[in-house]
N, C-alpha and C positions, 0 to 999 in steps of 0.2 A: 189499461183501466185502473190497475193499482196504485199507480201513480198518480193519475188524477183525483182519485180518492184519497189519497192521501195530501194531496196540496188544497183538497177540500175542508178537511178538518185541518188540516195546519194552520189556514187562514182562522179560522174560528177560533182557535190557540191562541193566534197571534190578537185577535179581537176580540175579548173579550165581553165589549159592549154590545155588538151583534150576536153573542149567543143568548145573552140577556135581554135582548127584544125579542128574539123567538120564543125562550122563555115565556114571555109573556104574552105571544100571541097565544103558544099552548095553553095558558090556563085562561086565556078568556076565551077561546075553544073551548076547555073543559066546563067552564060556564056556563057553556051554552051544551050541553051535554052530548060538544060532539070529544069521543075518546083523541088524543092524540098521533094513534096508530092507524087512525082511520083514515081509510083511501079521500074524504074529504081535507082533511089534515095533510095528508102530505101532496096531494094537487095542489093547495093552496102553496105550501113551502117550494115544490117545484115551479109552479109561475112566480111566483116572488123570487125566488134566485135562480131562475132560466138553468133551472138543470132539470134530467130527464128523473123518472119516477123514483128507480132504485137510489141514485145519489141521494135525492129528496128525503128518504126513508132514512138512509146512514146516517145523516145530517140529525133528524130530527132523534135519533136513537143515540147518538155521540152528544147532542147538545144535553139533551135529557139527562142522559146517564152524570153527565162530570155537574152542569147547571142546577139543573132544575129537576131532582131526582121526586117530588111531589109530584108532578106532570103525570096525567094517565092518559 
């Protein structure tokens, strides 16, 4: 499991444009006053990139953290 959490966020390293469109799904989420932490939020992230819930969460807490530290 570590490992594939780790080649999750290396891709996102390595692409920068795609952490930058999550980004920007999260604040038009935040728009619409749903939080970015929210189990809506990260369903959304895990049907969009066909991962199961927890990866979806790491995803969106790593993109957040280094991208898009505004994001709530």
């Amino acid at each position: 499991p570590a490992f594939a959490q780790s080649n999750l966020l290396n891709n996102v390293k390595r692409n920068p444009t795609e952490a930058l469109a999550l980004c920007r799904q999260l604040r038009d989420l935040n728009s619409q006053g749903i939080s970015a932490s929210s189990q809506e939020a990260i369903d959304r992230i895990s049907i969009q990139k066909k991962l199961n819930k927890t990866d979806a969460e790491i995803l969106s807490i790593y993109v957040i953290g280094l991208h898009c530290p505004d994001v709530s």
